[in-house]
C-alpha positions as CSV (number, residue, x, y, z in Angstrom):
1,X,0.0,0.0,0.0
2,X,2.9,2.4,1.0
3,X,5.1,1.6,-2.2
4,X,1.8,2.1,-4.4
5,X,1.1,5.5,-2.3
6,X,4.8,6.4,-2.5
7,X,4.4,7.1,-6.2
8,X,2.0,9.6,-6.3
9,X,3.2,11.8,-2.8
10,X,-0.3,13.7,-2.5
11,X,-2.2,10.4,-1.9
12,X,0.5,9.3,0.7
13,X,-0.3,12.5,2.2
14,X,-3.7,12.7,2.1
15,X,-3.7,9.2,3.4
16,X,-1.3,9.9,6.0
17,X,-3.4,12.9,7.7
18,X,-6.6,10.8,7.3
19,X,-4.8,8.1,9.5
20,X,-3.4,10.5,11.7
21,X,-7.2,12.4,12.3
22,X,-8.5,8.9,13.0
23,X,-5.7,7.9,15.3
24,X,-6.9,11.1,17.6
25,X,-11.0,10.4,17.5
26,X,-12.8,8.4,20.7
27,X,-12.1,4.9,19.3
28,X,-9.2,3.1,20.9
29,X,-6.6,1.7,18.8
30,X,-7.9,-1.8,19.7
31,X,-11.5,-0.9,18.7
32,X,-10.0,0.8,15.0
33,X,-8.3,-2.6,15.0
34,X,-11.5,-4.7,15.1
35,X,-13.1,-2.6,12.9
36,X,-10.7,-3.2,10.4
37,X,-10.5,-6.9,10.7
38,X,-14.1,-7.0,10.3
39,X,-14.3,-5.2,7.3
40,X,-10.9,-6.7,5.9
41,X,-12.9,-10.4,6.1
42,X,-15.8,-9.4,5.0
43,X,-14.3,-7.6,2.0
44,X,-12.4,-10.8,1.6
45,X,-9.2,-9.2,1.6
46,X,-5.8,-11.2,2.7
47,X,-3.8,-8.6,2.9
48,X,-5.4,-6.5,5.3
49,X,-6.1,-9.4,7.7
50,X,-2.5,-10.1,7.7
51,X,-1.4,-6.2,8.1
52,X,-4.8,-5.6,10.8
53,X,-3.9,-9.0,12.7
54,X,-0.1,-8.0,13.2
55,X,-1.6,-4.1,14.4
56,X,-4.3,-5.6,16.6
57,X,-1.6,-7.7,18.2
58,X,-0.1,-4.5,19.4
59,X,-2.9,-2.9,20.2
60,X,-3.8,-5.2,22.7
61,X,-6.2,-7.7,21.2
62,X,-6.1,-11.3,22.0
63,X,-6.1,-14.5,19.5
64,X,-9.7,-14.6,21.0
65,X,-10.6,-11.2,19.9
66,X,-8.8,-11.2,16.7
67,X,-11.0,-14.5,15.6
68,X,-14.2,-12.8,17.1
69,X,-14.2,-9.7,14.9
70,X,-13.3,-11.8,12.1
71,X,-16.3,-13.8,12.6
72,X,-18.1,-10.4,13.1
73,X,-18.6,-10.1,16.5
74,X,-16.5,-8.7,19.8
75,X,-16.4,-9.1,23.8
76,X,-18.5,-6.3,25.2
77,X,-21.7,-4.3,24.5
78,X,-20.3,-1.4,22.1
79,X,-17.0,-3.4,20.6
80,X,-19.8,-5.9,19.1
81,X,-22.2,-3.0,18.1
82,X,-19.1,-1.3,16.3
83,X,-18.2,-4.9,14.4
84,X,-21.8,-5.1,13.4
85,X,-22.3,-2.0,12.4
86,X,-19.3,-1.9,10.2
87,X,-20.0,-5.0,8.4
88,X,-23.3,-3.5,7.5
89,X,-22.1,-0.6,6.1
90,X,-19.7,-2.5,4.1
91,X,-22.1,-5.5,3.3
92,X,-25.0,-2.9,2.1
93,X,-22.8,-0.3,0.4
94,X,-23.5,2.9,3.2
95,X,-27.2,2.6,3.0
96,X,-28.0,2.1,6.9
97,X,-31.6,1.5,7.7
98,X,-32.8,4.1,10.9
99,X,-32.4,0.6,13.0
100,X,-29.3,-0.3,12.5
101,X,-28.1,3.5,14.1
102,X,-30.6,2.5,16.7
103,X,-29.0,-0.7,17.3
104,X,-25.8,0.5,17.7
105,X,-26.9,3.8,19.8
106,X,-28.3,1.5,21.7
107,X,-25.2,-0.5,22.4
108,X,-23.4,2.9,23.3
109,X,-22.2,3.9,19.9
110,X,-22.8,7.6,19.1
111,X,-22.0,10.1,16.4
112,X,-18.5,11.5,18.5
């Protein structure tokens, strides 16, 4: 990803800021890292399983947890509201029904 970015220095950039502005929202690092494995198997996707597996590691996340957002769900309330919810926005493009925000309001999830 870096070597393809590295060729054209504004998206490296732009990528690199958009990381960086994530990095400082209200998700820990190991709840960006389930995210990610969620959406990196359900996108099918081998190489960010591999890269998101290696980061969750060092975020915290246990073999356990790793397998569980992989399989789409997460230990606690909000972690396994913020799995869900990302799979359905991958799964049906963006368009989120009113319930599903509910659902994961519900669980604790908010627009912060």
């Amino acid at each position: 990803l870096f070597a393809t970015f590295a060729q054209a220095p504004a998206a490296l950039n732009g990528y690199l800021a958009f990381s960086d502005a994530l990095s400082k929202g209200r998700l820990s690092a190991a709840q960006r890292e389930l995210i990610a494995l969620a959406v990196g198997q359900t996108n099918a996707c081998q190489y960010c399983l591999s890269a998101h597996t290696l980061i969750g590691k060092g975020a915290g996340l246990s073999e356990a947890a790793i397998r569980a957002a992989r399989s789409g769900t997460a230990e606690g309330e909000q972690d396994k509201a913020l799995v869900e919810l990302a799979i359905k926005i991958v799964r049906q493009r963006g368009l989120l029904a009113d319930s599903d925000l509910a659902d994961a309001a519900a669980a604790g999830v908010d627009h912060g």
